[in-house]
N, C-alpha and C positions, 0 to 999 in steps of 0.2 A: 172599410178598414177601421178600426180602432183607434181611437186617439193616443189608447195608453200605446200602440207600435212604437219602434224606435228604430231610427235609421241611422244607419254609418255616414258619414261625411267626408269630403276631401276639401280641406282649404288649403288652395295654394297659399302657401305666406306670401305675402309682396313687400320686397326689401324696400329700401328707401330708394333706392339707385336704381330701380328698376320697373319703374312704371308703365315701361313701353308693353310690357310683359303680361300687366294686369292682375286682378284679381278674382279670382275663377272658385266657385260652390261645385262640389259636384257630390251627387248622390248616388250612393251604390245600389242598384237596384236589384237583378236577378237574384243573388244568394240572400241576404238582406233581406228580402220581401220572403224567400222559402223561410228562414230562419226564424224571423217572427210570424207570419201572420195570423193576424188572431188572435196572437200569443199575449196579448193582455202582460203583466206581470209576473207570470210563469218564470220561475226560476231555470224551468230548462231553456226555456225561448233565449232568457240573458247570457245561457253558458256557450249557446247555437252563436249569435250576434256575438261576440268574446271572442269565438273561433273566427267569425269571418273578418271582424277586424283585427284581428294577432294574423291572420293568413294576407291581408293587405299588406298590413305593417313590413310582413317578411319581402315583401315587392320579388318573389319566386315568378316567374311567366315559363308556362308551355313555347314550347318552336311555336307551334301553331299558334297559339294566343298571342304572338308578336312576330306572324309571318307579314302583314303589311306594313311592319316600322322597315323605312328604307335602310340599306345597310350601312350609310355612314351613322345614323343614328343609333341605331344596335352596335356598332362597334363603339361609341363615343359614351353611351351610357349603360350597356349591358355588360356584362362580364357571364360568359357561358358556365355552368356548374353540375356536371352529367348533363343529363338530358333536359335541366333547365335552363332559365338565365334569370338574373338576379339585376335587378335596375343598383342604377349608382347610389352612393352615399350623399350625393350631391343632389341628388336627385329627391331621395327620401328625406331631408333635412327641410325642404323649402312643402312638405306636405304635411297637414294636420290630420289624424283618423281618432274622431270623436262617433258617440252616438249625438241622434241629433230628432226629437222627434217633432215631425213636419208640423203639426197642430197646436202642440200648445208652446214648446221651445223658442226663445226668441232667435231673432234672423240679424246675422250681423248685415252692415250696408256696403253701398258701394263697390259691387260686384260687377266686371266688366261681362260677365259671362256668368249663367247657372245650367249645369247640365243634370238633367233629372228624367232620367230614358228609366223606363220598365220598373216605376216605381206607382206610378199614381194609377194604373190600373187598375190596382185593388180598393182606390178609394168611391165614396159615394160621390155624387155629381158636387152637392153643396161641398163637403173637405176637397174637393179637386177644386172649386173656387176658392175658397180660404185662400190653399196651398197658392193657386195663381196672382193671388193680387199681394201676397205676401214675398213672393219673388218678385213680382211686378215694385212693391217698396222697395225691396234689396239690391236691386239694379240699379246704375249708374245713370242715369239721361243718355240713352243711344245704346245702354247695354242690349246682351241678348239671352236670350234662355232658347235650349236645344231642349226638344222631348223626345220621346219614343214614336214612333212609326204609329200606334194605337192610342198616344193620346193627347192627341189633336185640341185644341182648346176652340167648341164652338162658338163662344162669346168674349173672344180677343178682346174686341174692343172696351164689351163693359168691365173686365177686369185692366184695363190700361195699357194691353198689349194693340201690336200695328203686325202683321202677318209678312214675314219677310220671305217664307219657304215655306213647305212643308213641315217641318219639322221645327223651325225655325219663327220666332218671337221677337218683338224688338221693342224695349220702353222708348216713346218719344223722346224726343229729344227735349 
């Protein structure tokens, strides 16, 4: 993958009153990896990534794309709009959607959680270390980083990760 890629981002904000809650990276992967890859600087790549972050932004979900949010939860923060539903204002407010690119972009810290599924597939082994030990800084002591089902990190250990699941990552504490 290209360094010059660029990725969309979710940062939860974390209020001051609300630490129980954390502060959570997450990276948007499936549309995000279609939109650019490759795409270097390409100005249509940036109009693609544009679209997928204004389509975020608009927090629209398919029934299907939120048939497993339990129903108090879909009542508490969806409002149904035809055959979508539309997350809360409350909801959209505590979320940031930036581009953010994995390689050369700085990483803010202290993240209780980074979730990065179906993004680093497309990278070479070395940028898939980079990326690991740059989440590996961004985590809190005990944080966790969730990946994709395909990109398992064979060298946990020497990037500073401790293997908590399958999927699942954990900086020492």
């Amino acid at each position: 993958m290209s360094g010059h890629s660029k990725f969309a981002n979710i940062k939860h904000k974390k209020e001051k009153n609300d630490a129980a809650k954390g502060k959570i990276f997450t990276i948007i992967g499936r549309e995000i990896a279609v939109a650019v890859r490759e795409g270097g600087p390409d100005p249509a790549n940036n109009f693609k990534l544009a679209q997928v972050i204004a389509k975020a932004k608009a927090g629209l979900y398919s029934e299907k794309s939120i048939a497993g949010v339990p129903a108090d939860l879909k009542k508490k923060f969806f409002t149904k709009i035809g055959p979508s539903y539309q997350i809360s204002e409350e909801v959209k407010d505590r979320v940031e959607f930036k581009e953010h690119n994995l390689l050369k972009d700085t990483y803010q810290t202290d993240y209780h959680l980074i979730v990065c599924r179906n993004v680093l597939i497309y990278f070479t082994e070395e940028a898939k270390d980079e990326v690991f030990r740059k989440f590996q800084k961004s985590l809190k002591p005990g944080g966790y980083l969730f990946i994709g089902s395909t990109e398992q990190i064979i060298n946990h250990r020497e990037v500073g990760f401790e293997r908590k699941n399958s999927f699942f990552y954990q900086r020492p504490v």
